[in-house]
VEXDREN-2710 file (C-alpha; in Angstrom, 1 decimal):
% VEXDREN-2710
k/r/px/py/pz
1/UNK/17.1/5.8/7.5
2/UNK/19.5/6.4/4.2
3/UNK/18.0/7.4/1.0
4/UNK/19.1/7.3/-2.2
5/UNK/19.3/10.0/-4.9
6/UNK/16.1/10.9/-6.8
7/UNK/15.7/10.1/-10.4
8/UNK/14.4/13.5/-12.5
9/UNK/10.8/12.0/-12.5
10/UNK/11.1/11.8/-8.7
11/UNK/12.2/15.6/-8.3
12/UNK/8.9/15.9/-10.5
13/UNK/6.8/14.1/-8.1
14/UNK/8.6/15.7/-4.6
15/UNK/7.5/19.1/-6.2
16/UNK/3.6/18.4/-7.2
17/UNK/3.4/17.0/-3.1
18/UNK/4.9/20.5/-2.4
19/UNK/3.0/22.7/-4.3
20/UNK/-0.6/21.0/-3.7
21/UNK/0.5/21.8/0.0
22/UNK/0.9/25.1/-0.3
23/UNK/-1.9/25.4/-2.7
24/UNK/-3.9/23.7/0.1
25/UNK/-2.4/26.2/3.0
26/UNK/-3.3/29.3/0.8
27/UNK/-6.7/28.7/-0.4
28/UNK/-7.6/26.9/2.8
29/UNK/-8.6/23.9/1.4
30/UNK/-8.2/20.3/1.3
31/UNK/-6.7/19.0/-1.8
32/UNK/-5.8/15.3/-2.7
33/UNK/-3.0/13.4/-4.4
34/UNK/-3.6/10.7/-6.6
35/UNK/-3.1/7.2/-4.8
36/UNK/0.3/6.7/-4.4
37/UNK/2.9/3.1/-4.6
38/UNK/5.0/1.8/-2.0
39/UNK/7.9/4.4/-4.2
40/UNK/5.7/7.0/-4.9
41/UNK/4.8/7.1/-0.7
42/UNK/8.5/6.9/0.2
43/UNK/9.2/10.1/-2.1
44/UNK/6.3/11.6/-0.2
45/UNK/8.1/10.5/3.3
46/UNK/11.3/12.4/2.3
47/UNK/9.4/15.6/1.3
48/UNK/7.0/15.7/5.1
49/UNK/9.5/18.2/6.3
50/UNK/9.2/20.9/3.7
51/UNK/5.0/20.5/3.9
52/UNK/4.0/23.8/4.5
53/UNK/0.4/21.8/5.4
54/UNK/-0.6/18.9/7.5
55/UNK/-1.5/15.6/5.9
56/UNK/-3.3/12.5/6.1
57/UNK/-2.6/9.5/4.5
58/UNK/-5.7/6.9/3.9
59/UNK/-6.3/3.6/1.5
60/UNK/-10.1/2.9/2.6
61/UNK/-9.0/0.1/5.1
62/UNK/-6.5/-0.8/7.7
63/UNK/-2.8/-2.0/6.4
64/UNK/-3.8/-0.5/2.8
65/UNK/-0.7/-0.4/0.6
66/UNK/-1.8/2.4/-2.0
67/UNK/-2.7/5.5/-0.5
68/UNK/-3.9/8.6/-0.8
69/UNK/-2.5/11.8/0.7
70/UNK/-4.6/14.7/2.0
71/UNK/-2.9/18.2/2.5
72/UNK/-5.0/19.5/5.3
73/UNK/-4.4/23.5/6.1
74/UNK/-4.4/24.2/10.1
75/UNK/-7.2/26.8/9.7
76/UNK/-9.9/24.4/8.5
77/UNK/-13.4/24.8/9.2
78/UNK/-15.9/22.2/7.1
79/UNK/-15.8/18.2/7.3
80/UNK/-14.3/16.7/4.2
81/UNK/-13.7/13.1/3.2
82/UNK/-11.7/11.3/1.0
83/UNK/-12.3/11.3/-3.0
84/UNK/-12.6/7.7/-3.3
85/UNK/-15.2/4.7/-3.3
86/UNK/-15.4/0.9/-2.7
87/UNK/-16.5/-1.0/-5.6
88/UNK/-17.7/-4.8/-6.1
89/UNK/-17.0/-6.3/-9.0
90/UNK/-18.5/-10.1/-9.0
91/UNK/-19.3/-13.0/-12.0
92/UNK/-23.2/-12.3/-13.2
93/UNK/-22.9/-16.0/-13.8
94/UNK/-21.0/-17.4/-10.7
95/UNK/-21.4/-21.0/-12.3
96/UNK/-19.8/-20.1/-15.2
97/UNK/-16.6/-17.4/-14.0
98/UNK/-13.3/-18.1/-14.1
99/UNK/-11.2/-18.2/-11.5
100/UNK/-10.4/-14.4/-11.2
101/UNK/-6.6/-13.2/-9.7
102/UNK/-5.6/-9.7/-8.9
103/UNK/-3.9/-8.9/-12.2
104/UNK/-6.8/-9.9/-14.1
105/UNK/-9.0/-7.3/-12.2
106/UNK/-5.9/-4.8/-12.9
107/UNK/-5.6/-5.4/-16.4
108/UNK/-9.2/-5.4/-17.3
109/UNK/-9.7/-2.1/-15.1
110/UNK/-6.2/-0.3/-17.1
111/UNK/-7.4/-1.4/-20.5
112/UNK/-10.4/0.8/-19.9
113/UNK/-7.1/3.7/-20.2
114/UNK/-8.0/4.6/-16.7
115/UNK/-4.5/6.0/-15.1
116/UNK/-2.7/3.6/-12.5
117/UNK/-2.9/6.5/-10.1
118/UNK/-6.9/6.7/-9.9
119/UNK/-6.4/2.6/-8.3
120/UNK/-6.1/2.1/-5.0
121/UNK/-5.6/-1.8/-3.7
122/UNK/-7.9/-4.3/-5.4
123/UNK/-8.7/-7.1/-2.3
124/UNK/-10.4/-10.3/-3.2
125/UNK/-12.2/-13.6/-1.4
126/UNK/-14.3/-15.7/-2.9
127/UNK/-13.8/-15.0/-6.5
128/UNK/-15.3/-11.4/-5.5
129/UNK/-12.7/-7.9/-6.0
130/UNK/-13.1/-5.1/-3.6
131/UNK/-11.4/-2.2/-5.9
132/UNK/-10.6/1.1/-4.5
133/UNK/-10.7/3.9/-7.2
134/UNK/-10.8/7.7/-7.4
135/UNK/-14.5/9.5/-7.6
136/UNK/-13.5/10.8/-10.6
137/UNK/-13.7/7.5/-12.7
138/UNK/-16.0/5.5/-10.6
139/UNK/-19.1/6.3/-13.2
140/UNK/-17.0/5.3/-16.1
141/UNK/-15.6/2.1/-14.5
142/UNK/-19.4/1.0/-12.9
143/UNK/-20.8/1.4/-16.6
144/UNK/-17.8/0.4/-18.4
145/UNK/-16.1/-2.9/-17.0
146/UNK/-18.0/-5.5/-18.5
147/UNK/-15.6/-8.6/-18.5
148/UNK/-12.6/-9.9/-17.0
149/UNK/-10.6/-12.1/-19.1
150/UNK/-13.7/-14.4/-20.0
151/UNK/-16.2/-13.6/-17.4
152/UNK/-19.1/-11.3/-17.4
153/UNK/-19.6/-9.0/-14.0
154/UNK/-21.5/-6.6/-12.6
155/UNK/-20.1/-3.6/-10.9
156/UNK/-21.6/-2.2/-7.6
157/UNK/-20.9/0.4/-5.0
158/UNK/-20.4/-0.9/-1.7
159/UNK/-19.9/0.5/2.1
160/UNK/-16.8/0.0/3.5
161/UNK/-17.6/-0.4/6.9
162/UNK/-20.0/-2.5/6.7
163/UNK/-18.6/-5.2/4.5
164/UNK/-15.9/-7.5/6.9
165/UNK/-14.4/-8.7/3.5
166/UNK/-12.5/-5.5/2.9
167/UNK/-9.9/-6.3/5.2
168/UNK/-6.5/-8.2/4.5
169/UNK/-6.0/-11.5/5.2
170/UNK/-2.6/-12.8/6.9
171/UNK/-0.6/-15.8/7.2
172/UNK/0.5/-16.2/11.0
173/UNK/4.0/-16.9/11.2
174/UNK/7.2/-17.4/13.6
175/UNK/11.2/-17.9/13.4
176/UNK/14.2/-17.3/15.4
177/UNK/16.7/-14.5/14.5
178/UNK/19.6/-13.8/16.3
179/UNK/18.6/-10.2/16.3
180/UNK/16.3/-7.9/15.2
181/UNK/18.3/-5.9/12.8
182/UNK/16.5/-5.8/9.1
183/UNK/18.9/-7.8/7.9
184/UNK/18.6/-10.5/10.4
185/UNK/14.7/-10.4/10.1
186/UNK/14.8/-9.8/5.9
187/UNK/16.7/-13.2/5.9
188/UNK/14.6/-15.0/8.5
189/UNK/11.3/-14.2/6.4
190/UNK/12.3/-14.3/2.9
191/UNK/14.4/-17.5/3.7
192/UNK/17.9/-15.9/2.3
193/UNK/20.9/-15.4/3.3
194/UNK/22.1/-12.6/5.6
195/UNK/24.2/-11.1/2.9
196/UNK/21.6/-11.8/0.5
197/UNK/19.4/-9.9/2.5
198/UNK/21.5/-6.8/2.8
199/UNK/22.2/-6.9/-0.8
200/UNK/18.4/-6.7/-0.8
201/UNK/18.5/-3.7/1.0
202/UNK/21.7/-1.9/-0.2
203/UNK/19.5/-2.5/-4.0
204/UNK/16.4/-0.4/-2.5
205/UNK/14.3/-3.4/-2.8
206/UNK/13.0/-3.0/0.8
207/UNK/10.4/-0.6/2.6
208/UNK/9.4/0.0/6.4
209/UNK/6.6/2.1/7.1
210/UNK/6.1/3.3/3.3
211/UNK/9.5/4.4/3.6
212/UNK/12.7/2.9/1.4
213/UNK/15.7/2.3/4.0
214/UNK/19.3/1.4/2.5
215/UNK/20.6/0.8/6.2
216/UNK/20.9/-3.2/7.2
217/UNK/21.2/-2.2/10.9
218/UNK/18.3/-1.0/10.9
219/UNK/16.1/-2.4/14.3
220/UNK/12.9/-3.9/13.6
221/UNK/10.2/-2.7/16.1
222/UNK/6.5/-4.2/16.6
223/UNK/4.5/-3.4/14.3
224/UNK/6.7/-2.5/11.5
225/UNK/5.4/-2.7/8.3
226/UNK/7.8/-4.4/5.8
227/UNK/7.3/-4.1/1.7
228/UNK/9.7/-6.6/-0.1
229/UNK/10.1/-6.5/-3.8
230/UNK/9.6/-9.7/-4.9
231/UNK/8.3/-11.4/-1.9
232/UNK/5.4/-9.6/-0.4
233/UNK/4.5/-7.4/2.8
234/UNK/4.9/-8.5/6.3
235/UNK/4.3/-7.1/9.6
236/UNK/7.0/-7.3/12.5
237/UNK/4.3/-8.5/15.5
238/UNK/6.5/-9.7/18.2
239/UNK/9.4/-11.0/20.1
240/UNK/8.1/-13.8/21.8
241/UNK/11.0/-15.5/23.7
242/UNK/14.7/-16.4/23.7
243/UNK/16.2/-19.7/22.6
244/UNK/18.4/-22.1/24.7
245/UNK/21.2/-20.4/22.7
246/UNK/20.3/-17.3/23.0
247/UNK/18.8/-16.0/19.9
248/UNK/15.3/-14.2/19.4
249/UNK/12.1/-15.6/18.7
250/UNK/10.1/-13.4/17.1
251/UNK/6.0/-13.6/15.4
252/UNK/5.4/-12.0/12.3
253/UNK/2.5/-11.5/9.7
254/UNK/2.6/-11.8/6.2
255/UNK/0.0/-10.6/4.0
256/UNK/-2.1/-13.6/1.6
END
């Protein structure tokens, strides 16, 4: 895939991945980046071959979009887990909440001057928010978050295995393509043009796998994971048959 040149605060980031991994291969321990943006993750995809230490990449649930990386040393002897929590932030008065969205839980969780980077994904259903969040300010935020916009909640811990709503929900979808280059599959999706499409992806608004690509030939495989600026994330599922004329069906996910 092409890639751009870095900006100066990207050259700043590309070196704190590098030296917590050789920080983590000397001291023989597992250290932790903050949770990291679709931009922030494709940075860290363009520095993986200078790691001097292994990784693992996690968001607390399948198909998460902010991550967390872990430098892992090879000599490693003791179990470790991630430095993040689940919490549950729910209307003390359901009768009485508003209707609560995803940038209401954001904004009411930054004005609390808790860095963007200590947030993982925030998932909702049924007027409930699933918010991922760093160790470090989980006592503050528990204690702390009160209100969003009008409502009063309550702030619990919760298990993220054993709670089936911390999982995304998808919209199952289909069209026909007549191929499975990005641009061709960008256009059929986001219901553009082709050359809008590839202007799309010349202007770096377009991710597969956490990773930015500039290159419209691109071939989208099953189970690609595609991050559009603007329009949302989408997973590449299938081809699922050929047309009288020829061109591709394909099944695809996109994310609610």
């Amino acid at each position: 895939l092409q890639v751009r040149n870095m900006t100066e605060e990207e050259q700043l980031l590309q070196k704190r991945f590098l030296d917590l991994s050789r920080q983590a291969d000397y001291k023989g321990i597992v250290l932790f980046s903050d949770f990291l943006g679709l931009n922030e993750q494709n940075i860290f995809r363009q520095t993986e071959g200078m790691l001097t230490s292994g990784f693992q990449m996690s968001g607390g649930y399948e198909y998460a979009e902010r991550q967390m990386v872990a430098f892992c040393p090879d000599a490693l002897y003791y179990e470790w887990e991630y430095p993040f929590s689940c919490l549950k932030i729910e209307p003390a008065y359901p009768k009485f909440s508003d209707k609560l969205g995803h940038r209401d839980i954001l904004g009411a969780v930054m004005n609390l001057g808790i860095e963007r980077g200590k947030i993982g994904d925030i998932l909702l259903k049924n007027n409930t928010a699933y918010l991922f969040c760093a160790d470090s300010v989980k006592p503050y935020v528990t204690e702390q978050l009160e209100k969003v916009k009008h409502t009063v909640v309550k702030v619990t811990e919760t298990d993220v295995l054993d709670n089936p709503d911390i999982q995304p929900e998808f919209e199952h979808l289909s069209g026909i393509i007549t191929s499975n280059r990005l641009d061709a599959f960008l256009a059929c999706i986001c219901k553009l043009s082709r050359s809008a499409a590839s202007s799309m992806i010349t202007g770096g608004k377009v991710c597969i796998n956490g990773r930015e690509t500039l290159h419209n030939t691109y071939v989208c495989k099953p189970g690609d994971i595609l991050s559009v600026r603007s329009y949302g994330k989408f997973i590449f599922d299938a081809v699922s048959g050929e047309t009288k004329k020829g061109r591709m069906k394909v099944e695809y996910r996109k994310y609610k």
